[in-house]
C-alpha positions as CSV (number, residue, x, y, z in Angstrom):
1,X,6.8,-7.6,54.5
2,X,5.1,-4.3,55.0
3,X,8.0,-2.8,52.4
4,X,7.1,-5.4,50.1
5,X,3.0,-5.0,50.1
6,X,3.7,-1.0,49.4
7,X,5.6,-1.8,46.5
8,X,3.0,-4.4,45.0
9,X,0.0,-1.5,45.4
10,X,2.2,0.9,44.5
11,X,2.9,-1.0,40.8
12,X,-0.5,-1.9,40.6
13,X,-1.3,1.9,40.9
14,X,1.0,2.5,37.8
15,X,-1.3,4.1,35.1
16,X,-0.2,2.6,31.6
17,X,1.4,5.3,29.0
18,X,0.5,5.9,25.9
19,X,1.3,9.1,23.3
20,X,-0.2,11.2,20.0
21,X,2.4,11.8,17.5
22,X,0.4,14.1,15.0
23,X,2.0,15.1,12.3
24,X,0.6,17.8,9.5
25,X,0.8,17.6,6.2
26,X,0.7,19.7,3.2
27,X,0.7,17.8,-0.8
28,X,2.9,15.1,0.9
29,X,1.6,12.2,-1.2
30,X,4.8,11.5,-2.4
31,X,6.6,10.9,0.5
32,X,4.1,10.6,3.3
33,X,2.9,6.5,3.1
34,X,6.8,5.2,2.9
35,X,7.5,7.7,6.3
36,X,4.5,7.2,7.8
37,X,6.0,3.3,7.7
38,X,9.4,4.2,8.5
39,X,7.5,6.0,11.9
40,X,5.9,3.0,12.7
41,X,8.4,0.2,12.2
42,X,11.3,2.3,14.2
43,X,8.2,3.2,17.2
44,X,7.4,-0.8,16.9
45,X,10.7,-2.0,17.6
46,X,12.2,0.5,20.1
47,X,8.7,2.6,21.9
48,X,7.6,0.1,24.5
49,X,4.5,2.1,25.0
50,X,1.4,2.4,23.1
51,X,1.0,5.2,20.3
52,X,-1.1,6.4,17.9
53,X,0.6,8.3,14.4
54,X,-2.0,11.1,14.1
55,X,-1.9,12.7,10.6
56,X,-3.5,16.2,10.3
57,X,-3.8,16.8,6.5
58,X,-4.0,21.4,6.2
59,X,-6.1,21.4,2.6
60,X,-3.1,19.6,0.4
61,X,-4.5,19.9,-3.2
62,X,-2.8,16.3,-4.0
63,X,-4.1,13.2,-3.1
64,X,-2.2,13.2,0.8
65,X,-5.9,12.8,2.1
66,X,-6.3,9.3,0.4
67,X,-2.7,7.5,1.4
């Protein structure tokens, strides 16, 4: 039983994941909202851990900042 009550504190001790995809852009407008939801549909269905799609925008001239 002694085996068993390690194990239990040991999963209770697990610290939950999570990751920063950050991806930079220059005058993407084009493309960058339809891959931005390719990104998150394909992390949504096979990632089981939580994630957040950073996007770092380096002075585009188009409209990338609005999308």
């Amino acid at each position: 039983m002694a085996a068993l009550d390690k194990f239990i504190k040991m999963k209770v001790n697990i610290k939950k994941v999570s990751i920063d995809i950050v991806i930079p852009v220059y005058n993407e407008e084009a493309d960058l909202g339809k891959n931005i939801t390719k990104l998150n549909e394909f992390l949504n269905k096979n990632f089981k851990h939580d994630y957040n799609i950073i996007i770092a925008n380096n002075a585009s001239t188009d409209s990338s900042l609005n999308i």
